[in-house]
C-alpha positions as a printed NumPy array, in Angstrom:
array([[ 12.64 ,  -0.251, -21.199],
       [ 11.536,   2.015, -24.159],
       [  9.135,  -1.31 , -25.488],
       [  7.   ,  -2.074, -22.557],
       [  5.298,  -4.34 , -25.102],
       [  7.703,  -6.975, -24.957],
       [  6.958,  -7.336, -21.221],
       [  3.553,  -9.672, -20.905],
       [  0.643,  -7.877, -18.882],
       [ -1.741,  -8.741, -16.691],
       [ -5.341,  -9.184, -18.255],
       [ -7.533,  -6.038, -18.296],
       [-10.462,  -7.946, -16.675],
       [ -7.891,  -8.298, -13.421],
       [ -6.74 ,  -4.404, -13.114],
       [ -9.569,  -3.734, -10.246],
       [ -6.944,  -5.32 ,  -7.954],
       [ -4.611,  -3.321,  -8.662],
       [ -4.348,   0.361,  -6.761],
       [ -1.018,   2.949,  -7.061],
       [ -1.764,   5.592,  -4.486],
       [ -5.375,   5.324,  -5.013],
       [ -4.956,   5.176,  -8.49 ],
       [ -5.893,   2.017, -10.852],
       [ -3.535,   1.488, -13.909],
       [ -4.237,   1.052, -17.48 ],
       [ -1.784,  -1.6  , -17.184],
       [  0.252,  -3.776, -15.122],
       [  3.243,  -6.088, -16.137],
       [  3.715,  -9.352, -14.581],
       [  6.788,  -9.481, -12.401],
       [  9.777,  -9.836, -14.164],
       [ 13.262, -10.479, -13.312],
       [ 15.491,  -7.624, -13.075],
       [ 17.984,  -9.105, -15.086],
       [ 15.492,  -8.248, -17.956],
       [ 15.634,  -4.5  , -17.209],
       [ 17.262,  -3.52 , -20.41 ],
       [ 17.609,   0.178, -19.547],
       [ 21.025,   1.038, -18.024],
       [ 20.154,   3.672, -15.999],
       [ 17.121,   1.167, -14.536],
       [ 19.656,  -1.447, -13.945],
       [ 22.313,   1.359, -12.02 ],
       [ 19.593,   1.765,  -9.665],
       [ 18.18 ,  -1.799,  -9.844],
       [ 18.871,  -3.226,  -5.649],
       [ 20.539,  -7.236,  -5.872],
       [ 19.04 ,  -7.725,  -2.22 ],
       [ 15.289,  -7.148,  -3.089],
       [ 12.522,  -8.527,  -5.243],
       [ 11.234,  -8.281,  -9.304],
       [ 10.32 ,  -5.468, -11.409],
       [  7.047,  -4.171, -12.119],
       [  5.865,  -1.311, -14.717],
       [  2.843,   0.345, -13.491],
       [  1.044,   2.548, -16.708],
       [ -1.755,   4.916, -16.064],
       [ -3.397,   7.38 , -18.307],
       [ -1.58 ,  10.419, -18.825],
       [ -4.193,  12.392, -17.448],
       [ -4.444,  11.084, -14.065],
       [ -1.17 ,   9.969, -12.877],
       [  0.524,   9.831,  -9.623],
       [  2.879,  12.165,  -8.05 ],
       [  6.102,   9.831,  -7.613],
       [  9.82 ,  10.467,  -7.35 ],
       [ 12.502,   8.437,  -8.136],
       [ 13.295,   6.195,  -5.179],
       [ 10.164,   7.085,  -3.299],
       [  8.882,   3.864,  -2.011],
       [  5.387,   2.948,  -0.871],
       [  2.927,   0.741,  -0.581],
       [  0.792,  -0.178,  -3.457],
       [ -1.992,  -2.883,  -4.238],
       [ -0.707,  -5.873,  -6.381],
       [ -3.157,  -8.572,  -7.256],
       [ -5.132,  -7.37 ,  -4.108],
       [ -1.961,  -7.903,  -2.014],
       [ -0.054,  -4.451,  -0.324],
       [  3.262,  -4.669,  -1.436],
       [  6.016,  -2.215,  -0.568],
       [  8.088,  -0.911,  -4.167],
       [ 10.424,   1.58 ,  -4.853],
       [ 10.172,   3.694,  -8.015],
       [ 13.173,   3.067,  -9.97 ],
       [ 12.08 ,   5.559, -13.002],
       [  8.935,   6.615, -14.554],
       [  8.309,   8.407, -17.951],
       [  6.08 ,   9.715, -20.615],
       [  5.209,   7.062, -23.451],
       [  3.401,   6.002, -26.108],
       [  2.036,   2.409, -25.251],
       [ -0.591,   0.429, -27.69 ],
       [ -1.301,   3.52 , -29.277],
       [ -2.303,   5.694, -25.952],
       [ -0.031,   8.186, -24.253],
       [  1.084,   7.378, -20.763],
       [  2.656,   7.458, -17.869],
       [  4.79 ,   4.353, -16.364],
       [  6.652,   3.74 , -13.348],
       [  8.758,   0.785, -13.52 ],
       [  9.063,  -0.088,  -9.903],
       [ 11.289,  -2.866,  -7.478],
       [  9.377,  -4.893,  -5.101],
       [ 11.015,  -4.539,  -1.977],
       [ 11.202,  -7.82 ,  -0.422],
       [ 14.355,  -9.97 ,   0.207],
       [ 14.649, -12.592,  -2.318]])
């Protein structure tokens, strides 16, 4: 999970509908399965019963205040969707510093 880059994002243009406790992202991946995960310690925590992953990025100056497995409901492609943070961190991603959550989308599959 250390190369968000290999993940493919949504477009910049499209980040208005996107909201993470009031928050808008710098970036968003698309959905990916959580076979992908790569991290062991994502894939420990990783639920078989619900839905994809998602890495939420934000500037490292305005972040949200998250937990590991808080869940919530955030705004994905203007649709409220319930996720549960799996793990979030400090990075370095396209040359800016910040913060991701990579979160599970809590839906049965």
């Amino acid at each position: 999970m250390n190369n968000l880059e290999q993940f493919p994002c949504y477009d910049h243009s499209v980040l208005e509908d996107f909201s993470f406790q009031a928050i808008k992202p710098v970036s968003v991946t698309i959905p990916y399965d959580k076979a992908l995960s790569g991290n062991k310690l994502i894939k420990k925590k990783v639920n078989g019963e619900h839905g994809k992953l998602v890495v939420y990025s934000f500037n490292h100056d305005n972040t949200p205040r998250v937990n590991e497995d808080d869940v919530f409901t955030v705004e994905l492609s203007k649709e409220k969707t319930e996720v549960k943070v799996l793990y979030s961190y400090n990075h370095i991603f396209k040359g800016h510093r910040v913060y991701s959550c990579v979160c599970q989308i809590q839906e049965n599959v």
